[in-house]
C-alpha positions, 0 to 999 in steps of 0.5 A, spaced: 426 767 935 429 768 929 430 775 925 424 777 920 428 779 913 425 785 910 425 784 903 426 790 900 433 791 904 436 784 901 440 786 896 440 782 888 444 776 887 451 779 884 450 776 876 456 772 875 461 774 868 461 768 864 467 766 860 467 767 853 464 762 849 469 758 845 464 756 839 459 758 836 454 752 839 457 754 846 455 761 845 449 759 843 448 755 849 449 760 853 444 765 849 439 760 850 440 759 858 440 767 859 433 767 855 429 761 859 432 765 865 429 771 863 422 767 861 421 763 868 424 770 871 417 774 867 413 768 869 414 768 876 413 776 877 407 776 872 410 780 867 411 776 862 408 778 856 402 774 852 408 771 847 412 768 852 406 765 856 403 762 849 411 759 847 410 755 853 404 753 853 405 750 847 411 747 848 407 743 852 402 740 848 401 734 844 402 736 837 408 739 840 410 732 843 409 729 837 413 734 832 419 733 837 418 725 836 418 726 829 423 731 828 428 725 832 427 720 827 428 724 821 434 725 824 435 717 826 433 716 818 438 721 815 444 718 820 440 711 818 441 713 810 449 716 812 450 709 814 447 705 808 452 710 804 458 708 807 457 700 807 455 701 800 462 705 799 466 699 803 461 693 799 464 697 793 472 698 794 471 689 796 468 688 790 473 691 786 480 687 790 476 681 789 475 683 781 482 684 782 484 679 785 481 674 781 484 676 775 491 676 778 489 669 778 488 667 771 493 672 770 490 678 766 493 684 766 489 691 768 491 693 762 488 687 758 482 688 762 476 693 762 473 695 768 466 697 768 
């Protein structure tokens, strides 16, 4: 019927050279991907060291889940807190042409006129 492959005559996948990274978050992308390669590789041909193992399974527990979670709202507060900052940068400066409109309008000079 069908040919028996033998497996020790098969040849390795040829590894694909990939282009060079162009910034540093890309290079270490692609450092990150070469290693979980390498880790999966270990894992299914049982020779991932105790390290390796422990790392995954960690990954998957809850305290794992949870610091992850806990870790994306403190990011969520921060952008929150960048946000607050700059509403108030903006309420400030329409405050400021407010003031200086209405006193446009009594006619009071800028120089007449302390700001505090």
């Amino acid at each position: 019927m069908g040919k028996e492959v033998n497996s020790t005559t098969l040849k390795p996948k040829s590894t694909r050279k990939q282009a060079p990274a162009k910034s540093k978050e890309a290079r270490q992308q692609q450092l990150e991907n070469l290693a979980m390669n390498l880790a999966e590789k270990k894992l299914r041909d049982g020779s991932a060291s105790s390290q390796i193992i422990c790392h995954f399974l960690s990954l998957t527990t809850a305290k794992a889940e949870l610091e992850q979670e806990k870790i994306k709202a403190d990011v969520k507060l921060q952008e929150a807190k960048v946000a607050a900052l700059e509403t108030q940068k903006t309420s400030e400066e329409l405050y400021r042409n407010a003031i200086k409109a209405m006193k446009k309008y009594q006619g009071i000079s800028d120089e007449d006129y302390d700001e505090y």
